[in-house]
C-alpha positions in Angstrom: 5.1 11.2 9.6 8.0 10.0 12.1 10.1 7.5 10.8 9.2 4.9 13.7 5.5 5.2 13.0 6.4 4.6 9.0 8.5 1.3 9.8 5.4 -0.2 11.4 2.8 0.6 8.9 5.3 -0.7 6.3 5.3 -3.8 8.3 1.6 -4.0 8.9 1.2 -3.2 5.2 3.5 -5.7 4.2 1.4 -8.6 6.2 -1.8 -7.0 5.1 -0.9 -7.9 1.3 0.7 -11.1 2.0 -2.1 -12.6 3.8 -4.5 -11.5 0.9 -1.6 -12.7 -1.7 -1.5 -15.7 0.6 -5.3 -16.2 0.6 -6.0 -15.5 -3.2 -3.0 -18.7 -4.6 -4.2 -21.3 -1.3 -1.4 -21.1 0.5 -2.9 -21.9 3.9 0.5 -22.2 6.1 1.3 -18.5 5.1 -2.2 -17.2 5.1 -2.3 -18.5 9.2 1.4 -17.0 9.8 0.5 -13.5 8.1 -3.0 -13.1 9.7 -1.8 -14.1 13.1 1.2 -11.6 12.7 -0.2 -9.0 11.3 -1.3 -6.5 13.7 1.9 -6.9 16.0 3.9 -3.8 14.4 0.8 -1.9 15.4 0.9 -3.6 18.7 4.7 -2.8 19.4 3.9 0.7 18.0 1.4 1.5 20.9 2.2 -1.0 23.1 6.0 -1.5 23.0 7.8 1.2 25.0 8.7 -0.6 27.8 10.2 -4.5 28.8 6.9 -5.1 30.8 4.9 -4.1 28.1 7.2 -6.2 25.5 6.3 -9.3 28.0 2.8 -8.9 27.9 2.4 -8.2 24.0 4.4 -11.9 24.1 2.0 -13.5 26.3 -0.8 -12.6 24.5 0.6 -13.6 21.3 1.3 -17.0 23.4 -2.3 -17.3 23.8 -3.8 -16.2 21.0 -1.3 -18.8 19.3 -2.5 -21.9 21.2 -6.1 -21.0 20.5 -5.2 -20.9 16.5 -2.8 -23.8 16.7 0.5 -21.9 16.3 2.0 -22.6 19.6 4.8 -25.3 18.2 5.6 -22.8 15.7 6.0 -19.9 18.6 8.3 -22.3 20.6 10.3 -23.4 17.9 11.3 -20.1 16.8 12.2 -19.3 20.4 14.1 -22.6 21.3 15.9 -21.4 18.0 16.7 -18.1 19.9 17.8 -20.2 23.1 15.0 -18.6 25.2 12.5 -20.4 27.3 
C-alpha cells in the first residue's frame, strides 16, 4: 500500500472511531464535526490532485455544511486562517 493512500485511510479510520466513540458517551458537538468530516481524506484522496479540484471539494463541503448547520463553524476556522 503507498504511503499517500495509508495517510488517508488512517484519517478516515481515525473519524470513523471518533464519531462512534463520540456517539456511544453523547457527545453531540463532536459526533456532528466527525461525521461531517469524515469522508474528506477519501475525498482529497480521489478528488484532490489539482487547485480546481481542491476548490470544488471546498464548496461542497460549504454546502453540505449549511444544510447540517456547520457553516459558522466553516467560516470561523477560515477567518482564523485570514481567508475569505
Amino acid at each position: 500500500m503507498e504511503n499517500r493512500k495509508f495517510l488517508f485511510y488512517l484519517l478516515y479510520s481515525a473519524l470513523i472511531e471518533i464519531r462512534e466513540e463520540a456517539y456511544n458517551i453523547g457527545n453531540k458537538k463532536i459526533f456532528r464535526l466527525s461525521d461531517y468530516l469524515h469522508n474528506l481524506p477519501l475525498v482529497l484522496e480521489n478528488r484532490g490532485e489539482s487547485e480546481h479540484q481542491i476548490e470544488e471539494i471546498v464548496q461542497e463541503l460549504e454546502e453540505l455544511a449549511k444544510h447540517d448547520g456547520l457553516i459558522n463553524w466553516i467560516n470561523q476556522i477560515k477567518e482564523s486562517l485570514g481567508a475569505h
